[in-house]
C-alpha positions as CSV (number, residue, x, y, z in Angstrom):
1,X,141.5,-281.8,128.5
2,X,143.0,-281.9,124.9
3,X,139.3,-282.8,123.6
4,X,137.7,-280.2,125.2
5,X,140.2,-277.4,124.1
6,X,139.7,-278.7,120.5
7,X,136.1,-278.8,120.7
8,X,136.3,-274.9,122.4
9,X,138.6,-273.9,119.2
10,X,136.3,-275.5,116.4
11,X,133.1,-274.0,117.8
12,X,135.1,-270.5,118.4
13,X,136.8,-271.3,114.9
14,X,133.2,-271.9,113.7
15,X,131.5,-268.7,115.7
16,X,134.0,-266.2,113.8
17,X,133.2,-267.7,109.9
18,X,129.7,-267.5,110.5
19,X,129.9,-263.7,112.2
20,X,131.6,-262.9,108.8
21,X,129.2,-264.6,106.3
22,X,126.9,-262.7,108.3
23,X,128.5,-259.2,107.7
24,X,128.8,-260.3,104.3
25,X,124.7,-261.7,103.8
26,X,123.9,-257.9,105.4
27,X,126.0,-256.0,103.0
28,X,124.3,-257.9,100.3
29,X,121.1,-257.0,101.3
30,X,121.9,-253.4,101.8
31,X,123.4,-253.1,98.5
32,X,120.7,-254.9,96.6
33,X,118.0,-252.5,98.2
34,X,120.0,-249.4,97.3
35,X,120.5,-250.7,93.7
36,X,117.0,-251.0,93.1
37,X,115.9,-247.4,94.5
38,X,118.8,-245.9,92.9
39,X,117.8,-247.7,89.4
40,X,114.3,-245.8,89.7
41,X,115.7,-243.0,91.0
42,X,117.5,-242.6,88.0
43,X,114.7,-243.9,85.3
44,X,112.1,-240.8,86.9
45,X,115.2,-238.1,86.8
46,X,115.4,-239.5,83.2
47,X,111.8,-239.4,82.6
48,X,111.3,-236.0,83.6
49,X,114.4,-234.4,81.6
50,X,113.0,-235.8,78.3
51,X,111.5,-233.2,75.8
52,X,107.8,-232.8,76.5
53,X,105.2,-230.7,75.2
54,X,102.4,-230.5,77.4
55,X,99.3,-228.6,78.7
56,X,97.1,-229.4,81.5
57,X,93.9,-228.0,81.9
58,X,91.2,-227.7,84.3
59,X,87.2,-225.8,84.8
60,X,84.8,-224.6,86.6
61,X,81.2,-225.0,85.4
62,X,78.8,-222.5,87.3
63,X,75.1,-222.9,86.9
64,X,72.1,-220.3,87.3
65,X,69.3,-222.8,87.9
66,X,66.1,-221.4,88.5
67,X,63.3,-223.5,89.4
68,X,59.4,-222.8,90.5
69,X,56.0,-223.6,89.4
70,X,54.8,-224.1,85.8
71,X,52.4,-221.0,86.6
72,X,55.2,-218.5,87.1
73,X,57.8,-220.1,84.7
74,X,55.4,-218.7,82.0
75,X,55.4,-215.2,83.8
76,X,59.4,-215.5,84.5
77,X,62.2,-214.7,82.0
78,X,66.1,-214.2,81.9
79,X,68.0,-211.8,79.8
80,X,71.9,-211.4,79.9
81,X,73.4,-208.0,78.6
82,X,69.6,-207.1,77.6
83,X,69.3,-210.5,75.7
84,X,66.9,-213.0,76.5
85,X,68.4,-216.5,77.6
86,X,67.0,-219.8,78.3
87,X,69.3,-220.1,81.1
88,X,73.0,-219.5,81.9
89,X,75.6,-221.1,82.9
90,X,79.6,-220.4,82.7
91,X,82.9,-221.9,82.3
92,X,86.2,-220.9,83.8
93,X,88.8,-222.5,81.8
94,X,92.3,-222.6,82.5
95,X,95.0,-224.3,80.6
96,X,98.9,-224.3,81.5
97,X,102.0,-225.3,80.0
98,X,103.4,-228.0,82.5
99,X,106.0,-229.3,80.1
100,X,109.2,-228.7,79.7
101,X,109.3,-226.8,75.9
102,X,107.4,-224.1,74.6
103,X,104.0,-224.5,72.8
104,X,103.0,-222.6,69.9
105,X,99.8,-221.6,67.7
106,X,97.7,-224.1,69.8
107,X,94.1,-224.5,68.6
108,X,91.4,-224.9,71.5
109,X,87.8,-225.0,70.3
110,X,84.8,-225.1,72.8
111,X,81.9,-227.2,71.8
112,X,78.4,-227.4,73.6
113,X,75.2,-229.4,73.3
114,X,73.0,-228.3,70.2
115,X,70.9,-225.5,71.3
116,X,73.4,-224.0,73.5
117,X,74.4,-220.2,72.7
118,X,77.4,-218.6,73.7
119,X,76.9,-215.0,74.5
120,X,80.2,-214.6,75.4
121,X,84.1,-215.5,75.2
122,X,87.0,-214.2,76.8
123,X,90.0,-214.3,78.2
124,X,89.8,-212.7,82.0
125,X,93.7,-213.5,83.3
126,X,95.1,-211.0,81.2
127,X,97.6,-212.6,78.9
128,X,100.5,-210.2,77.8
129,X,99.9,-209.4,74.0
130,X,103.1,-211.7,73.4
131,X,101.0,-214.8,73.9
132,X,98.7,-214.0,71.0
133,X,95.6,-215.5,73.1
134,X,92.7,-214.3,70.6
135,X,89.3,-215.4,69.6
136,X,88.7,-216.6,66.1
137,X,85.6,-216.3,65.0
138,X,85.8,-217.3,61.3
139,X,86.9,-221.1,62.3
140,X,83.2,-221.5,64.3
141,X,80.8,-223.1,63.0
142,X,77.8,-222.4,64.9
143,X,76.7,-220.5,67.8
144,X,77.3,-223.1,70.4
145,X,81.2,-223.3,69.3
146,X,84.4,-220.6,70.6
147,X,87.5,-221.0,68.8
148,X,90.5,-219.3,70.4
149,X,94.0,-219.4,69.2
150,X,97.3,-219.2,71.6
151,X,100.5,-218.0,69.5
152,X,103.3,-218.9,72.3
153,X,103.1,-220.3,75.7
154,X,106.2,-220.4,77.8
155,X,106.9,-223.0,80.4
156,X,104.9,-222.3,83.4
157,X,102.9,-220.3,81.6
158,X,99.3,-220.1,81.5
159,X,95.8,-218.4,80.4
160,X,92.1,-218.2,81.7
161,X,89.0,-217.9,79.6
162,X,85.3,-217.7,80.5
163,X,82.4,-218.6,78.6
164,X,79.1,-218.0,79.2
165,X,76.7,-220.1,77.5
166,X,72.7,-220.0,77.4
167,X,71.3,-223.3,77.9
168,X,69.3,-225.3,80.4
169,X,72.5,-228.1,80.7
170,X,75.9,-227.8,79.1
171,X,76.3,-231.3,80.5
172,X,78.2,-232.9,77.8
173,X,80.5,-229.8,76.9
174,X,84.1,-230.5,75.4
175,X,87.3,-228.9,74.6
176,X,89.1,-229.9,71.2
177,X,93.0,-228.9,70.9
178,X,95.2,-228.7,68.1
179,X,98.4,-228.4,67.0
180,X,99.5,-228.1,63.4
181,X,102.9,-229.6,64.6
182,X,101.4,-232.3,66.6
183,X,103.1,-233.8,69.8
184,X,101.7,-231.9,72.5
185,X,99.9,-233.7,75.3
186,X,96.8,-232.1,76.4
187,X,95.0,-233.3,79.4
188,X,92.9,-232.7,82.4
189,X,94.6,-232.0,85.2
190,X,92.2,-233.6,87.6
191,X,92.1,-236.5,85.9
192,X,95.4,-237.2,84.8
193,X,96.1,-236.4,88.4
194,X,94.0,-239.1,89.7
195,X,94.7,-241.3,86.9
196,X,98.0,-241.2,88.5
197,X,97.7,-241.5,92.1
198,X,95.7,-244.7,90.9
199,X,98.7,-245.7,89.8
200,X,100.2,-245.3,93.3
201,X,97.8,-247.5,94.9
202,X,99.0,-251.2,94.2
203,X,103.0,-250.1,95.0
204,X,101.7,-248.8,98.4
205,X,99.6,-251.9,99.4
206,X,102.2,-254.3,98.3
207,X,105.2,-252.6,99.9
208,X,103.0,-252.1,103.3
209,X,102.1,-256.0,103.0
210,X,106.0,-256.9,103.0
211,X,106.6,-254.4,105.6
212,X,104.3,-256.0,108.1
213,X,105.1,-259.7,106.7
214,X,109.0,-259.8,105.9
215,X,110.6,-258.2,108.3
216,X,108.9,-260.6,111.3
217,X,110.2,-263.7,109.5
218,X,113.9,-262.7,109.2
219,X,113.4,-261.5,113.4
220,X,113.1,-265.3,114.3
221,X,116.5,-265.9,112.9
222,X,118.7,-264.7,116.1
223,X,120.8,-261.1,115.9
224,X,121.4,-261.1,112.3
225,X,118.3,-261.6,111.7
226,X,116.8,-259.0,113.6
227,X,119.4,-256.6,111.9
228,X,118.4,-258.0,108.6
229,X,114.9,-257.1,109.7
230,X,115.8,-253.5,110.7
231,X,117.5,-252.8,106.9
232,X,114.6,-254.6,105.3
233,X,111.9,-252.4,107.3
234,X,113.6,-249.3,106.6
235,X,113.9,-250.4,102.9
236,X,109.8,-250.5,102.7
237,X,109.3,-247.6,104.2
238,X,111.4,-245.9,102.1
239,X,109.9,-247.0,99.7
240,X,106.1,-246.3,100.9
241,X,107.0,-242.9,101.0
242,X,106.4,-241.6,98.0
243,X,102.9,-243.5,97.5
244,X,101.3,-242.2,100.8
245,X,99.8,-238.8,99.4
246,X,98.5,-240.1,96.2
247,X,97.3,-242.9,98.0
248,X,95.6,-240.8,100.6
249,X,94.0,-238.4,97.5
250,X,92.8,-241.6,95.9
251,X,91.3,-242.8,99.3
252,X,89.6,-239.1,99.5
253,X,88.4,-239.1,96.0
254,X,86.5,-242.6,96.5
255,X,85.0,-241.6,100.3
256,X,84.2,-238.1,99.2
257,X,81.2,-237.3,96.5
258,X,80.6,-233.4,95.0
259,X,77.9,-232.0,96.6
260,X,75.0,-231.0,94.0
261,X,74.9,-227.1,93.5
262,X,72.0,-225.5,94.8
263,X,69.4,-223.3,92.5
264,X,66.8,-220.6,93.3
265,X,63.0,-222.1,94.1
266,X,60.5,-219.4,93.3
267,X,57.1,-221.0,95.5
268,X,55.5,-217.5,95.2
269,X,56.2,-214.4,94.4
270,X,54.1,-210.5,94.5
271,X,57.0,-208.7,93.0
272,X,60.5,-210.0,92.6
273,X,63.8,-209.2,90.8
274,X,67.6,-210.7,91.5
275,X,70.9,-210.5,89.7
276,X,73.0,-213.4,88.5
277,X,76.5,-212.7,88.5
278,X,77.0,-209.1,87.0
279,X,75.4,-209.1,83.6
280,X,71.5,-211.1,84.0
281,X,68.8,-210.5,85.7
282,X,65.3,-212.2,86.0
283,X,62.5,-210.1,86.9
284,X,58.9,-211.2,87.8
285,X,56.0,-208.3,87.9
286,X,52.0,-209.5,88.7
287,X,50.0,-209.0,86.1
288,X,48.5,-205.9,86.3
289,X,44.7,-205.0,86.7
290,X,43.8,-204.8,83.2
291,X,45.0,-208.3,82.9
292,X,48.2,-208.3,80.7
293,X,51.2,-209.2,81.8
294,X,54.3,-207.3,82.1
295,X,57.7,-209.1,81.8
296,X,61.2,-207.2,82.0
């Protein structure tokens, strides 16, 4: 009887240090997990209050493709504003301050493909005559360069400019900026955006491999184990989280391809005329009887 009440008070003895190691191996766990997101937490708050200059930028390239048979291209012309034009295509550029300091006297110079004219720069959002946004002509150095000049751009704030530009491609097109007091980021938006939900990608695969591997181990180990689990699980997906939309994007980016922009086929015409945007036309007439031909 004495043995047996011994035995019952060691194992009950035994029973109530473990519960306690237990508490204490939870608590552990709960405060390790917190001190790590709270670290990061902190280092991106700190990140994003840091002094940055920065402008992000992003375009639209629109394309008037005509294409037909050799024997009407040579009867078939383009003009723009009355001026003839190999072809024409236009750029809607739009830049934005998305740091956290103003930017001033920023240089942007557009530069296209030798051969390439531009029959015309502007700015179409409207900028308030505080910003300065103007076109300087005297820095270009040929006809396939647009220099413009903004004086002051607030946070948040931003201008729009169009170019339209006669040439067959403006494939390899560029935008130059400069700052005569240096340290201003300039970017693309789209693809510093995607250069960084790239960087989203590995964080989201690991943290979903622990959240479907982890958590099942520690469940084998009896109650506290299973709670461990439950802290550990919510842990990963807390931390998933934030990965799961720039993941997704990524994802769409890869799966998804542009769709190539469609052009006017001419097979045959008897007497044709269509407008391109609001300033061009192209006109086909058929030679007349006398046998000249007349092209407006």
């Amino acid at each position: 009887m004495f043995m047996e009440s011994a035995s019952g008070a060691m194992k009950a003895a035994a029973e109530g240090v473990l519960t306690e190691f237990q508490q204490n191996l939870v608590v552990m766990i709960i405060g390790a997990i917190l001190g790590v997101l709270g670290t990061v937490a902190v280092e991106r708050m700190k990140l994003r209050r840091e002094p940055t200059k920065r402008l992000s930028w992003d375009a639209e390239v629109h394309k008037a493709m005509v294409s037909t048979d050799e024997t009407i291209r040579r009867l078939l012309r383009l003009s723009y504003n009355g001026h003839p034009i190999e072809g024409l295509s236009s750029v809607e550029f739009r830049v934005e301050n998305t740091g956290n300091r103003v930017v001033k006297d920023e240089y942007l110079r557009f530069s296209f493909p030798n051969g390439a004219r531009i029959i015309e720069a502007v700015p179409t959002s409207e900028p308030e005559r505080e910003m300065a946004v103007a076109r300087r002509q005297e820095r270009e150095q040929s006809q396939s360069e647009a220099v413009f000049t903004i004086g002051q751009l607030e946070r948040g704030q931003a201008v729009t400019l169009r170019l339209s530009v006669s040439a067959r491609d403006i494939g390899d097109w560029k935008v130059v900026a400069h700052n005569d007091e240096g340290d201003v980021e300039f970017h693309e938006r789209s693809a510093a955006r995607r250069r960084e939900d790239r960087e989203h990608v590995p964080p989201f695969f690991t943290l979903t491999f622990l959240l479907f591997t982890v958590p099942p181990l520690f469940a084998f180990l009896g109650y506290v184990g299973e709670l461990v689990a439950v802290v550990l699980a919510a842990a990963f997906l807390a931390g998933i989280a934030p990965h799961l939309a720039p993941t997704g994007r990524t994802l769409r980016d890869f799966l998804t391809r542009p769709e190539s922009s469609e052009g006017i086929r001419i097979n045959s015409v008897e007497s044709s005329a269509f407008a391109i945007g609001t300033s061009s036309t192209a006109q086909y007439l058929p030679p007349p009887d006398n046998g000249t031909t007349r092209l407006l």
